[in-house]
N, C-alpha and C positions, 0 to 999 in steps of 0.2 A: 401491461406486463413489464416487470422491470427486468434490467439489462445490464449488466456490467461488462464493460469488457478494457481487459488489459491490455498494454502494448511497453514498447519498449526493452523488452529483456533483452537480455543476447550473451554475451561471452566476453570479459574483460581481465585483463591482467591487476592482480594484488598492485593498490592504491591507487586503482583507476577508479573512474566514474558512470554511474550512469541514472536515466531519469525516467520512472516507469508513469505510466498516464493510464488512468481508469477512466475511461468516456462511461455516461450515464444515460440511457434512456426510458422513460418510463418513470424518474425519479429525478426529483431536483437537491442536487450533491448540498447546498444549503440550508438545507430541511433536516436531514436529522444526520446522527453520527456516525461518520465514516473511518473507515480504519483499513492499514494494511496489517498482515500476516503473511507469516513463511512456515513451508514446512520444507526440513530437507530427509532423505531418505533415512528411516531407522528412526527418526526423531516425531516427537510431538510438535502439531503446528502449534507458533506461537506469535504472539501480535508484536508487532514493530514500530506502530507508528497509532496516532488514531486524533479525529478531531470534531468537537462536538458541534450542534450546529448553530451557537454559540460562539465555537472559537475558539474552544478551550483546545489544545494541544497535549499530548503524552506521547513520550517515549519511552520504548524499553528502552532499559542498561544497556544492551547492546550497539544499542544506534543512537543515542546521546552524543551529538557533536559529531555527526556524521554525516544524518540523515535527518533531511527534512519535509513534516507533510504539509500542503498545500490543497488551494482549490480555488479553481478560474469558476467562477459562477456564470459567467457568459459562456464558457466553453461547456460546461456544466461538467468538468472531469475536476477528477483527482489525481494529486501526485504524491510520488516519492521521489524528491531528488539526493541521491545515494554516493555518498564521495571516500573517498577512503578506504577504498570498498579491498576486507582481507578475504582468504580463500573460505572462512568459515562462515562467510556471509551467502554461498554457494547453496539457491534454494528455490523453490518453486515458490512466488509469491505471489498473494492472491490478496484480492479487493473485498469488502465488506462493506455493508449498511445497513443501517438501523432503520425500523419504522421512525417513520417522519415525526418530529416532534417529539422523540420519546428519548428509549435513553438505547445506551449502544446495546442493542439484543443480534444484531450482526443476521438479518432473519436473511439479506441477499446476498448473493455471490458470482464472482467471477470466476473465469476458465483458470485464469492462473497465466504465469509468464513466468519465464524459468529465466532464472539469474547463475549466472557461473563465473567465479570468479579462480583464476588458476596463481598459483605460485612464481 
């Protein structure tokens, strides 16, 4: 059974930092394509980050020069490390992956970790 789970979120003041960790179990984070997403209230979730298993890398426009994903294959997590962080980055973000080898169909998912960034 696969397992995502997020950590890291918390509460941070406009152009602080912080660095969210997807632990993986049931699936190996180097196998196929992983990604974050946010959604904040009222709004569509939307992807923020994602990387293939490959290596290939993408960012939204919004977090270009920001934020960066990653992935410790020994630890078998995933990250987001998140700098700059303004209030409208303020959102519940959640982890995704792909069947293994394939391409990002995003078929698993985590609980989420809520990001608040205040003014």
């Amino acid at each position: 059974q696969v397992q995502l789970v997020e950590s890291g979120g918390g509460s941070v003041e406009a152009g602080g930092s912080l660095r969210l960790s997807c632990a993986a179990s049931g699936y190996t984070v180097s196998s196929g394509c992983m990604g974050w997403f946010r959604q904040a209230p009222g709004k569509e979730r939307e992807e923020v980050a994602s990387i293939t298993f490959y290596g290939r890398l993408t960012y939204a426009d919004s977090g270009k020069g920001r934020f960066t994903i990653s992935r410790d294959n020994a630890k078998n997590t995933l990250y987001l490390e998140m700098n700059s962080l303004k209030p409208e980055d303020t959102a519940m973000y959640y982890c995704a992956a792909g069947r293994p080898w394939g391409f990002c169909d995003n078929v698993y998912w985590g609980q989420g970790a809520q990001v608040t960034v205040s003014s």
